[in-house]
VOGU-3710 file (C-alpha; in Angstrom, 3 decimals, decimal comma):
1> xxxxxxxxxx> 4,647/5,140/-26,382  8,260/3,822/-27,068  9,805/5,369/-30,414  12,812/4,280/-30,807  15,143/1,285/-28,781  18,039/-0,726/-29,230  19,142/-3,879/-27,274  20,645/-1,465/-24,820  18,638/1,627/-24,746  14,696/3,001/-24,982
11> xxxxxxxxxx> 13,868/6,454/-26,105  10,557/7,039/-24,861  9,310/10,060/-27,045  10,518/11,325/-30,031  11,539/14,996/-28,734  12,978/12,920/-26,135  16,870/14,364/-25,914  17,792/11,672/-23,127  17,274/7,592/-23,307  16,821/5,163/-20,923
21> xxxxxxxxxx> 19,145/1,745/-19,922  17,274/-1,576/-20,288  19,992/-2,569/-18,033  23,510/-2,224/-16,430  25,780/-0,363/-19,214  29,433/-0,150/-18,492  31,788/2,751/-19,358  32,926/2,406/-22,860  29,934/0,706/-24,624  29,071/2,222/-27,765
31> xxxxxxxxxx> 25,354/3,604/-28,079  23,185/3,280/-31,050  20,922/5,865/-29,632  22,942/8,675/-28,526  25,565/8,049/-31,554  28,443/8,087/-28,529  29,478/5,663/-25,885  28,749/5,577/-22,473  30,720/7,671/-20,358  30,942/6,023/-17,110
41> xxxxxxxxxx> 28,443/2,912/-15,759  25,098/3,675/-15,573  22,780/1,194/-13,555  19,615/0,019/-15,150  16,684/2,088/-15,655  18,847/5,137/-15,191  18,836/8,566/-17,977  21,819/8,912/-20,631  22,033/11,884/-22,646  21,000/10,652/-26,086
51> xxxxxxxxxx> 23,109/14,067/-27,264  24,868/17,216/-25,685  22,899/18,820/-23,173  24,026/22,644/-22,561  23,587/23,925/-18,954  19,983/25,081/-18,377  18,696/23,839/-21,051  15,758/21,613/-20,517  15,768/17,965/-20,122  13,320/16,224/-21,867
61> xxxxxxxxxx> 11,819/12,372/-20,772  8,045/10,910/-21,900  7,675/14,457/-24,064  7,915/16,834/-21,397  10,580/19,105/-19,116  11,833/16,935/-16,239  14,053/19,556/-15,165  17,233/21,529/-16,580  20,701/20,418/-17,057  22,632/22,120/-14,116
71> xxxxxxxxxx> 25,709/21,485/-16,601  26,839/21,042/-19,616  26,359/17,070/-20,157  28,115/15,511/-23,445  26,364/12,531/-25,147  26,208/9,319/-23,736  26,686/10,881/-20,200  24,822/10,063/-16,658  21,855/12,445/-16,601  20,970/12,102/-12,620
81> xxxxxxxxxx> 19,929/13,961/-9,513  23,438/15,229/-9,671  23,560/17,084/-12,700  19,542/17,930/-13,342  18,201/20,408/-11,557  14,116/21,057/-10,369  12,547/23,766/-12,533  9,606/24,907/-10,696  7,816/26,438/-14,264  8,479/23,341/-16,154
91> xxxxxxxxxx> 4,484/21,588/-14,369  3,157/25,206/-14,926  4,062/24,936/-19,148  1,483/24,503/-21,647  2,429/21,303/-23,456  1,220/18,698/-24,722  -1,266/15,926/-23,145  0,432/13,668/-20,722  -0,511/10,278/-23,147  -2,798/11,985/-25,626
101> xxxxxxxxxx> -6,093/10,659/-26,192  -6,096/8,062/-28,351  -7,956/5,123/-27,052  -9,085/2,294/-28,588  -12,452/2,052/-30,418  -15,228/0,449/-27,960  -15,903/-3,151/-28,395  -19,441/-3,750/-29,352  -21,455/-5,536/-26,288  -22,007/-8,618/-27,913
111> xxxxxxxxxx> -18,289/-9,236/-27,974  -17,212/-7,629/-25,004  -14,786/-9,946/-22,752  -16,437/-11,734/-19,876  -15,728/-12,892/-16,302  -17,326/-14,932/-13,533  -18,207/-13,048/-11,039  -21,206/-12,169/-8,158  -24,379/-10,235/-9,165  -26,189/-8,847/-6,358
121> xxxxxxxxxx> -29,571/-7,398/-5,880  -28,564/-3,768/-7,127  -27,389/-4,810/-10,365  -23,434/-4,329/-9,536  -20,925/-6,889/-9,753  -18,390/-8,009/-7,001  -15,156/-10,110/-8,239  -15,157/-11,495/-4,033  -18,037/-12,323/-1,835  -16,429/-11,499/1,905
131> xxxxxxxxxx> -18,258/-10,640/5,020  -16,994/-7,665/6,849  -16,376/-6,426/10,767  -16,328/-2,803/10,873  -15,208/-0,444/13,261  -16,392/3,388/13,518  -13,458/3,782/15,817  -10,085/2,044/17,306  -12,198/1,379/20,457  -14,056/-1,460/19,272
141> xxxxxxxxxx> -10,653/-2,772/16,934  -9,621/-5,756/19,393  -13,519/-6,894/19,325  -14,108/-6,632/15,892  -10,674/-8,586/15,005  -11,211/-11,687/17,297  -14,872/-11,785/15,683  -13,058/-12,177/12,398  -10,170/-14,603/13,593  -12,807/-16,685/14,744
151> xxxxxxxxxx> -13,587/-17,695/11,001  -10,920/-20,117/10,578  -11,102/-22,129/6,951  -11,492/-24,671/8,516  -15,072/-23,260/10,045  -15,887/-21,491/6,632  -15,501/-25,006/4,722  -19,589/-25,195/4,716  -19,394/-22,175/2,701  -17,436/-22,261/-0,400
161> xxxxxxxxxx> -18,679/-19,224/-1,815  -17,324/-16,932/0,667  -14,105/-15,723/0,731  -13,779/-14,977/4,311  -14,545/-12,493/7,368  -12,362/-9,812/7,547  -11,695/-6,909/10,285  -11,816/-3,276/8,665  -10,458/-1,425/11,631  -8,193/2,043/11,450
171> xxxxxxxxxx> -6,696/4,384/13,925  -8,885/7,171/13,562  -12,670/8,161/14,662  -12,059/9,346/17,977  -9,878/12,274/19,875  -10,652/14,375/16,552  -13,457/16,974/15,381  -16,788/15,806/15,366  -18,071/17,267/12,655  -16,230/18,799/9,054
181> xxxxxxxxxx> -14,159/17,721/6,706  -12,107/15,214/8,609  -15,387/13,286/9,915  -17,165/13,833/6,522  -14,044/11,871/4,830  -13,902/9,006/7,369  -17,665/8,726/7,413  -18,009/8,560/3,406  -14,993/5,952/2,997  -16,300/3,677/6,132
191> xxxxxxxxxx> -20,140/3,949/4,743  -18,551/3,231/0,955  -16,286/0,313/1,953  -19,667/-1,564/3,599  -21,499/-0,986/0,168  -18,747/-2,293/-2,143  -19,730/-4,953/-4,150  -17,054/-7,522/-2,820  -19,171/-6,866/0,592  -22,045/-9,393/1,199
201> xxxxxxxxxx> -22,428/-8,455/4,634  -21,340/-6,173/7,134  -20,975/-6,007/11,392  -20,305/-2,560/12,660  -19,018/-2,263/16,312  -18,641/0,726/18,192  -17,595/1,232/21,837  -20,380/3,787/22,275  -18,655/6,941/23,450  -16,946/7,384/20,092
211> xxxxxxxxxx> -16,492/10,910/18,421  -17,418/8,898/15,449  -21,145/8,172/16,847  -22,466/4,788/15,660  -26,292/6,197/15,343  -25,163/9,363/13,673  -22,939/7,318/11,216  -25,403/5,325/10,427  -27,698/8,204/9,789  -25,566/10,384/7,673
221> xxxxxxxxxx> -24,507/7,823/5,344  -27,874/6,556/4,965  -27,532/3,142/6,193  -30,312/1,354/8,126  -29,573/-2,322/9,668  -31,171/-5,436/7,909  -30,330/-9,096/7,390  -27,140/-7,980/5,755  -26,267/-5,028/8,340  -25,714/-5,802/12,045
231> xxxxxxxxxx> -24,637/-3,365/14,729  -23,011/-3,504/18,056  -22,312/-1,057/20,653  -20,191/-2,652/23,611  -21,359/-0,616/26,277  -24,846/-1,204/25,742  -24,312/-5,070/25,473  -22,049/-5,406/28,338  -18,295/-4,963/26,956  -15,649/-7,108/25,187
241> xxxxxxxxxx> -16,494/-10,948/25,861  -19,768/-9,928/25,483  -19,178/-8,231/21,841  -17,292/-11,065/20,656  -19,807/-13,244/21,630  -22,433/-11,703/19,742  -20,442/-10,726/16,654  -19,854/-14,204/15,820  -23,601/-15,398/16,119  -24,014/-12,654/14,102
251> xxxxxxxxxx> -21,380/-13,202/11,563  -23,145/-17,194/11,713  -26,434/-16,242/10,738  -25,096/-13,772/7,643  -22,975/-16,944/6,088  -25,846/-18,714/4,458  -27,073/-15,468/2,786  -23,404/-14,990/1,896  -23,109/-18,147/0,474  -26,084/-18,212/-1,540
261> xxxxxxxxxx> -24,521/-15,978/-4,282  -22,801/-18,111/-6,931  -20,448/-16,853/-9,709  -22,041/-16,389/-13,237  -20,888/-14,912/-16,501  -20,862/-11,103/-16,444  -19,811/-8,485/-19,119  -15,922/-6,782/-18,010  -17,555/-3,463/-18,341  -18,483/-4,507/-14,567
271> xxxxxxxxxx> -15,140/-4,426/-14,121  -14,058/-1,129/-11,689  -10,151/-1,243/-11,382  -8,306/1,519/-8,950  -4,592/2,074/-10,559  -1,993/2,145/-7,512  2,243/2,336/-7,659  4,700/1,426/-4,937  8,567/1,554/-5,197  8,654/2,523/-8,844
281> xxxxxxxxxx> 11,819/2,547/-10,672  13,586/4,125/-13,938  12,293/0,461/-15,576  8,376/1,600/-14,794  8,466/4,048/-17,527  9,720/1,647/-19,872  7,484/-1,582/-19,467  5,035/-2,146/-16,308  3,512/1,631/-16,424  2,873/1,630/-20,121
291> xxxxxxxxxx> 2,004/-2,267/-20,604  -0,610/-1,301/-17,614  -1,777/1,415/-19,288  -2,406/-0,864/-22,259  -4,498/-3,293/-20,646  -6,752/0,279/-19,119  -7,149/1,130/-22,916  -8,512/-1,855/-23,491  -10,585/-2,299/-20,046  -12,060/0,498/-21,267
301> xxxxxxxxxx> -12,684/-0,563/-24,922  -14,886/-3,346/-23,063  -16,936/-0,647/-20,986  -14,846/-1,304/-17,765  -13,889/1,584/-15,179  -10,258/2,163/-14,185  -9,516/4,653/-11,365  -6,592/6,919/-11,472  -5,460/8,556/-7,985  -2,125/10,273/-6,739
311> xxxxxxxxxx> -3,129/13,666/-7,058  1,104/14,687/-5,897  2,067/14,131/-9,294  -0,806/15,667/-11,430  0,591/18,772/-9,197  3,923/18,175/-10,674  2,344/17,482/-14,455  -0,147/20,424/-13,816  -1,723/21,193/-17,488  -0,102/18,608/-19,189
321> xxxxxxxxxx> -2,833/15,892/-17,624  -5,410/18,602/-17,215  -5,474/17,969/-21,482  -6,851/14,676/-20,905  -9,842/15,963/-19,678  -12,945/15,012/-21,516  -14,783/17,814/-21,000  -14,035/21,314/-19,782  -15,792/21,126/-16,858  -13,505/17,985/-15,874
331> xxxxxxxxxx> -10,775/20,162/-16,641  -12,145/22,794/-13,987  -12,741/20,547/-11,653  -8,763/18,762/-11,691  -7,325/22,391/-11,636  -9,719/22,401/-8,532  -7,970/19,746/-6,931  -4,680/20,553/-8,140  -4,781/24,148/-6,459  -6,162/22,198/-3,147
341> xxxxxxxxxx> -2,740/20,581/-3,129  -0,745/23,152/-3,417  -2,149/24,931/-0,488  -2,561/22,164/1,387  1,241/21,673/0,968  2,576/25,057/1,417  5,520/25,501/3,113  5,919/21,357/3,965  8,821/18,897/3,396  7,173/16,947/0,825
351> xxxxxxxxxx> 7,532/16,181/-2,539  5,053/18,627/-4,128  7,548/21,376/-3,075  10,361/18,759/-4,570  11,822/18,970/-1,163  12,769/15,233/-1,268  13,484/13,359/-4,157  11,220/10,375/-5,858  12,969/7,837/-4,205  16,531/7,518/-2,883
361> xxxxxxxxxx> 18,340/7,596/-6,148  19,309/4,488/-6,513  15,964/3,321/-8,902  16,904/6,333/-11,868  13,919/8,463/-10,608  15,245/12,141/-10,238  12,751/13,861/-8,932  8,671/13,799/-8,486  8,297/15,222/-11,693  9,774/12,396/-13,450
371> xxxxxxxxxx> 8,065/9,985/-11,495  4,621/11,279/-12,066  5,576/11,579/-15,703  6,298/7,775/-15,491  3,600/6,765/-12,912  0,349/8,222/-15,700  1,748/6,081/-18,255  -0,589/3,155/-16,020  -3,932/5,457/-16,882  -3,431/4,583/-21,022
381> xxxxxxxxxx> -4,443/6,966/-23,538  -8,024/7,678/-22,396  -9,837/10,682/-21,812  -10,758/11,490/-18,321  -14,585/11,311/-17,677  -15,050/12,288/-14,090  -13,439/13,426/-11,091  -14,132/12,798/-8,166  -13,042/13,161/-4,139  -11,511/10,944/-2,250
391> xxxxxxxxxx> -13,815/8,360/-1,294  -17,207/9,037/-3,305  -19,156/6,822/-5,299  -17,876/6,261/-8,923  -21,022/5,971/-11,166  -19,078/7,301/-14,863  -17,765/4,463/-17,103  -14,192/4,635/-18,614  -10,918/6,597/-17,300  -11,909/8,365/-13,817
401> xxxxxxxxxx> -10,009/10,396/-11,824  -10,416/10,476/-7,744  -8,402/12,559/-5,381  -5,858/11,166/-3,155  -2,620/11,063/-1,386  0,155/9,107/-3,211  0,301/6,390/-0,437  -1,255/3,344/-1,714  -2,709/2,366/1,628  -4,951/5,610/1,752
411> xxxxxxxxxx> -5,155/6,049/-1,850  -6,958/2,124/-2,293  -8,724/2,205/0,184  -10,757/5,749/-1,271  -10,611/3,540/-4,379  -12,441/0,482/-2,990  -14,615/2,933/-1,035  -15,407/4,720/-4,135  -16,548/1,185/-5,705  -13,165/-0,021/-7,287
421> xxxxxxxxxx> -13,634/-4,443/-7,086  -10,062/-5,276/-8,462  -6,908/-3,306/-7,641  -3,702/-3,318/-10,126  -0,273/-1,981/-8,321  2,739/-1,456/-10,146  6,203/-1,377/-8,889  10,116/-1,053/-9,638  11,948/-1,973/-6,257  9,100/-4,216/-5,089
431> xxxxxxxxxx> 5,534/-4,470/-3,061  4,086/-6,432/-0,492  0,776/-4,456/-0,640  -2,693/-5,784/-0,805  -5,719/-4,695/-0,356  -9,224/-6,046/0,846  -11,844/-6,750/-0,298  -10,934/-6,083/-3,455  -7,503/-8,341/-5,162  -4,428/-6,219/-6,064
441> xxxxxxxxxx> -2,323/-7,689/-8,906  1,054/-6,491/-8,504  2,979/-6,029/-11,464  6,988/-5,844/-11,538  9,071/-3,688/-13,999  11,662/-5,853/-14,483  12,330/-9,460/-13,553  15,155/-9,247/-11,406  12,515/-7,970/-9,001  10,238/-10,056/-10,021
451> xxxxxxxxxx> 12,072/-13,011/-9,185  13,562/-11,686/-6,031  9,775/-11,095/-5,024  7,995/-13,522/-6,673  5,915/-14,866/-3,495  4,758/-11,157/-3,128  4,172/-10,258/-7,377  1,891/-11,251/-9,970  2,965/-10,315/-13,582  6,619/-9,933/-14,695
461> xxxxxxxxxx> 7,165/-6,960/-17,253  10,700/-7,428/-17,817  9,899/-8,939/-21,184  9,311/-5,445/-22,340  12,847/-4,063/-20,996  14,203/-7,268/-22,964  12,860/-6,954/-26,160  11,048/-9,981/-26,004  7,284/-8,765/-25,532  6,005/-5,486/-26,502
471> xxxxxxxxxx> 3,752/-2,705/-24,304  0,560/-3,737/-26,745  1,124/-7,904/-26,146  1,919/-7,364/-22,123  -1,099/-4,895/-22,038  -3,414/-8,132/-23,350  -1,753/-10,315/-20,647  -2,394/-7,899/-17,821  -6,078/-7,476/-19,329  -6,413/-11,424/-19,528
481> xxxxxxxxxx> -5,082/-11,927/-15,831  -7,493/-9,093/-15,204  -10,326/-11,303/-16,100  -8,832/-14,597/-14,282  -8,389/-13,061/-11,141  -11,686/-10,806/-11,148  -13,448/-14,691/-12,061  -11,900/-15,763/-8,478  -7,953/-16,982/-9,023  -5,979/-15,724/-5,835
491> xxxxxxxxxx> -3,683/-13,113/-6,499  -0,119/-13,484/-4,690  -1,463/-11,084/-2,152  -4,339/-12,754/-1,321  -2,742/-16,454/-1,281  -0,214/-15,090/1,736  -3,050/-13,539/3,809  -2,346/-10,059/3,023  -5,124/-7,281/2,666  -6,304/-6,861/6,596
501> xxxxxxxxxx> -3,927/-4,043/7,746  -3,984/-2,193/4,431  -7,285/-0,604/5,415  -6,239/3,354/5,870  -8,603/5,716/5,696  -7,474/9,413/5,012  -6,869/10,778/8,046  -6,747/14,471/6,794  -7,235/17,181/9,453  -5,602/17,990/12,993
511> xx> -6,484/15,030/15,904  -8,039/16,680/19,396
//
């Protein structure tokens, strides 16, 4: 939460001992909030010493240690990658929770929010009604794309309540182990992407020789073919042409089923939102991450779901978010996942071992530990309720956790396999992400970005970094677009076509 600002600065916390630019501050200007002037120009979004900063001592952002002055920096001075230096202890501190638990009070049923969406047979609620063409390995990719393509709009106009026939195909399920971890994984997010909600029907083509077996898929996941599940193995029906061929009969005889669902009125708390970031900037921390956040509080309030992945960066907040667990078995089960990390990562270039920096300097971000203090400002203030791998099926209401790499390719797609029906991205530097079947809303920090990107963004938080909207009024926007877009509005993404080649499954483990 912001304590204190002024037209030029934001101090985030109140133990806070550095603020943060709104925007471009040249040397000389006096500021309010570090009671000196600027020392030299410091960009937008970047760190200022609100006062003197001795060398090694720590340097605090959003409440918590971000690193250590690697020299003496006077108030109203540049507080960068140059002059802050990684302290490996700070993500191992006690401290306080990362955004204390303070949610909002749940909204009584009768007067929960609503939006129009799909109901189908099991109860759950899909915000898109799309037919899918699966793959269980790159072999049977070309096949299962030129089924899709063959969809036009123009051949879909008899059916106005679907969305459209997309390709789920991916790189992986073949030249790799056959059984473990690796298989498990691609086998859980394939089987949970078929059962989302925003699925209506699915086509799964194999080649036939696959490591990734089509019959032992099938059986380990549970799945058995039916009106609304179609297989097709190409060398048992005579290759490609052949495929093609019969995917699209096939695909034809699923669109009247398809189209039979109609929107109705349904409560938000159907509403299962996975919580992505992409380019983030300095500006993040001060308006699209918390004003997100906001709008989770008050998903939540209405008995919605919001998904929280990028497991890098609860390595690099360590306790601090472990506090938000709900219960202490949650918190045993996030140091689980933490401590899978960290050995996962031993002795690699990446940013757990703060190897690289956040970004390349230029948006304010430091180092991963400021980022990931930034990036949980999008989860709100509630507690966590569940954890779960990457992947699995999310059954607990309210603030979630689920295991993932900090790529928002991967980490969606586990979310959408996991059940997520609406995805909400935010970003500093810009995003042309999407992801399908479920809509991303993309939400920009500030609105120099926003405007430079418009085609590709949804929601312009630079009101916040101006001083003309507040976290708690751009949270009820973001909830409110929420709602539009979840009743069937296109989101940017969607109205440029994006979404098909965002499917990534996890490929974790060694290829044969």
């Amino acid at each position: 939460m912001i304590q204190s600002s002024s037209k030029l600065t934001v101090r985030l916390a109140e133990s806070d001992n550095v603020v943060l630019a709104r925007t471009e501050i040249a040397a000389g200007t006096a500021l309010p909030e570090a009671g000196a002037n600027a020392l030299q120009d410091i960009p937008a979004g970047h760190k200022l010493a609100a006062r003197a900063i001795r060398k090694g001592e720590p340097v605090i952002k959003c409440g918590i240690a971000i690193g250590r002055a690697a020299e003496d920096v006077p108030a109203g001075g540049w507080v960068h990658a140059h002059n802050l230096a990684a302290d490996d202890a700070a993500s191992d501190a006690p401290g306080a929770a990362v955004c204390a638990s303070t949610s909002l009070q749940a909204v009584p049923a009768a007067q929960r929010a609503t939006f129009q969406g799909f109901v189908r047979a099991d109860g759950r609620v899909a915000t898109r009604n799309y037919i899918g063409v699966f793959v269980v390995g790159n072999c049977g990719a070309t096949a299962a794309r030129k089924v899709a393509d063959w969809f036009t709009e123009s051949r879909l106009a008899a059916y106005p309540n679907v969305d459209g026939v997309v390709p789920f195909v991916h790189e992986i399920g073949c030249g790799m182990e056959m059984t473990g971890e690796p298989m498990d994984l691609l086998r859980r997010t394939l089987s949970g992407t078929i059962r989302n909600p925003n699925i209506a029907g699915a086509l799964v083509i194999a080649l036939g020789c696959e490591r990734n077996n089509i019959y032992g898929f099938l059986e380990q996941e549970k799945l058995a073919a039916g009106p609304c599940l179609k297989t097709l193995v190409m060398q048992e029906i005579g290759g490609t042409a052949n495929t093609i061929e019969a995917g699209i009969a096939i695909v034809e005889q699923m669109l009247p089923a398809a189209n039979a669902h109609v929107r109705q009125p349904v409560c938000a708390e159907h509403l299962v939102v996975g919580l992505q970031s992409a380019g983030p900037d300095g500006l993040c921390a001060i308006s699209a991450n918390p004003a997100l956040g906001a709008a989770v509080d008050l998903l939540v309030a209405h008995g919605g779901t919001a998904i929280l992945s990028e497991t890098v960066d609860l390595v690099s907040l360590g306790q601090r978010f472990a506090a938000r667990a709900a219960t202490p078995e949650v918190a045993s089960q996030l140091a689980q996942r933490i401590a899978w990390w960290r050995q996962y990562h031993a002795g690699r270039d990446t940013q757990i071992n703060r190897r690289v920096r956040a970004d390349g300097g230029a948006s304010g971000l430091s180092n991963a530990l400021e980022k990931a203090a930034s990036g949980v400002r999008r989860a709100g203030s509630s507690p966590v309720t569940a954890v779960y791998e990457y992947a699995h099926p999310v059954m607990a209401r309210g603030l979630v956790f689920m295991d993932a790499p900090s790529y928002e390719a991967v980490s969606a797609t586990g979310q959408i396999a996991g059940g997520a029906n609406l995805i909400c991205l935010s970003t500093g530097t810009g995003s042309g992400f999407g992801a399908l079947p479920a809509p991303t809303i993309k939400l920009a920090s500030n609105t120099r970005t926003f405007t430079r990107m418009e085609d590709d963004l949804d929601i312009d938080c630079g009101p916040v970094v101006d001083g003309e909207a507040t976290v708690a009024e751009m949270g009820q926007r973001i909830f409110a677009q929420m709602l539009r877009h979840a009743s069937g509005e296109k989101t940017r993404s969607e109205a440029l076509g994006v979404g098909e080649n965002e499917f990534v499954p996890w490929p974790i483990g060694v290829l044969a």
